[in-house]
C-alpha positions, 0 to 999 in steps of 0.5 A: 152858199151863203154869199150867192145872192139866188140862195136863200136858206132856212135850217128847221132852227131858223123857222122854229125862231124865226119863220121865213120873211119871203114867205107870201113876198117871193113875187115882190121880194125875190124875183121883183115880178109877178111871173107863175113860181115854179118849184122843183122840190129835191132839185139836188144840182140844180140842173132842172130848175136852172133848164127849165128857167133858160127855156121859160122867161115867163116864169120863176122856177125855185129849186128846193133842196137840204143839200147845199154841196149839191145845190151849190152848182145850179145856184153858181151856174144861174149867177155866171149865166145871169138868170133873173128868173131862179132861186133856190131854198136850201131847208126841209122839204117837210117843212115847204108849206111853211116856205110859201103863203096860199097860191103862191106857187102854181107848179111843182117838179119831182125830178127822181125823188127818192121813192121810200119804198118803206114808209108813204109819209116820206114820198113826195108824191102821198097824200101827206105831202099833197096835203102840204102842197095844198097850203101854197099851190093853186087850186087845180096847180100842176105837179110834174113827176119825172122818175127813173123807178117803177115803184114810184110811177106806179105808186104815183099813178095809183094814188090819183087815180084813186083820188080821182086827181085830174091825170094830164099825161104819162109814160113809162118810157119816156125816149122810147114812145112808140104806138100801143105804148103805155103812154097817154096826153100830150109829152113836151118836147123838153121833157127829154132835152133837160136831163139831170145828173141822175137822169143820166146816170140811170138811163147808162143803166139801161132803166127807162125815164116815166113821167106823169102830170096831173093837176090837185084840186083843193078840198076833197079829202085824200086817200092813200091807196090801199095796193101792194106794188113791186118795189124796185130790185135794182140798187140806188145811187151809192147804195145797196138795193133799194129794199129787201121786201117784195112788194110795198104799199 
């Protein structure tokens, strides 16, 4: 990891010592250009960032992942494609407000995150975490949610609905869209030609893919919504169930 040139890495000791220099100079530092900067944050193998990369040129995509081992084969299959446009940041997620300076960034991917049925801070879809969005994406800059559980969907949507964010698109059944399906706004194409290792996995399992897209817009204060949802009866991945309780907030 240390010697591919598309990583850059950041352990919490390195930013307590001595921050992240690309921070505010990915554009002029990093990718030489001033293309949009894309995250994915959870990227794990990297198969999103470096998809979406090879179908947008006119954009930069950063995968965002503490997991080198898994990282490790996007990163690898940039360098052997040749791709100019990816790079991936290997540090804490929650720390990525102290990754990037105010509108450096203009959309976020969360490509099946874990849900954290326990506890809200932890999901990357809470209010806590739009709140470090905040810090470095756009005003009104897109986030992209992609998930395998009906928790996370659920909660998601829940949650901008609530802070009345503006909601582009979604689906609960992404491959399956059909008239009077629970779907609305327009779904690219791509959506369900770039799938990751996990995609894959959950999808031989018979779970449907959800999706949404919306939009956060700065300054208004945000609320967690107050809703006991069902959480998700099946196992993770090299795991046993995902929760013992029956609903969660």
């Amino acid at each position: 990891m240390a010697q591919n040139p598309l990583v850059v890495e950041c352990p919490f000791w390195k930013l307590q010592q001595e921050g992240l220099a690309l921070k505010g100079h990915w554009h002029e530092d990093f990718f030489r250009n001033d293309h949009p900067i894309v995250l994915e944050l959870g990227c794990g193998r990297g198969e999103y960032t470096v998809g979406l990369a090879r179908r947008f040129p006119d954009k930069n995509f950063i995968g965002v992942d503490i997991k080198g081992s898994r990282m490790w084969h996007g990163a690898q299959t940039a360098v052997a494609e040749g791709l100019t446009n990816v790079g991936f940041l290997r540090t804490n997620i929650e720390f990525i407000h102290e990754m990037f300076d105010a509108d450096e960034v203009s959309e976020i991917w969360l490509t099946f995150s874990d849900p954290q049925m326990k506890k809200a801070t932890k999901r990357l879809t809470s209010t806590f975490f739009m709140e470090r969005y905040r810090h470095f994406l756009l005003d009104d800059g897109i986030i992209h949610v992609k998930t395998d559980s009906p928790f996370m969907f659920t909660y998601t949507k829940l949650m901008v609905e609530k802070n009345q964010l503006p909601l582009e698109a979604y689906t609960e059944d992404l491959y399956k869209l059909s008239a009077g399906s629970n779907s609305c706004g327009e779904l690219p194409v791509f959506l369900t030609e770039i799938q990751t290792y996990y995609e894959q996995m959950w999808m031989e399992q018979g779970l449907t893919i959800k999706y949404l897209r919306f939009r956060l817009p700065h300054g208004a204060i945000l609320e967690e919504p107050d809703v006991e949802i069902p959480v998700d009866g099946y196992r993770s991945y090299q795991h046993e169930v995902r929760s013992t309780k029956k609903t969660g907030k």
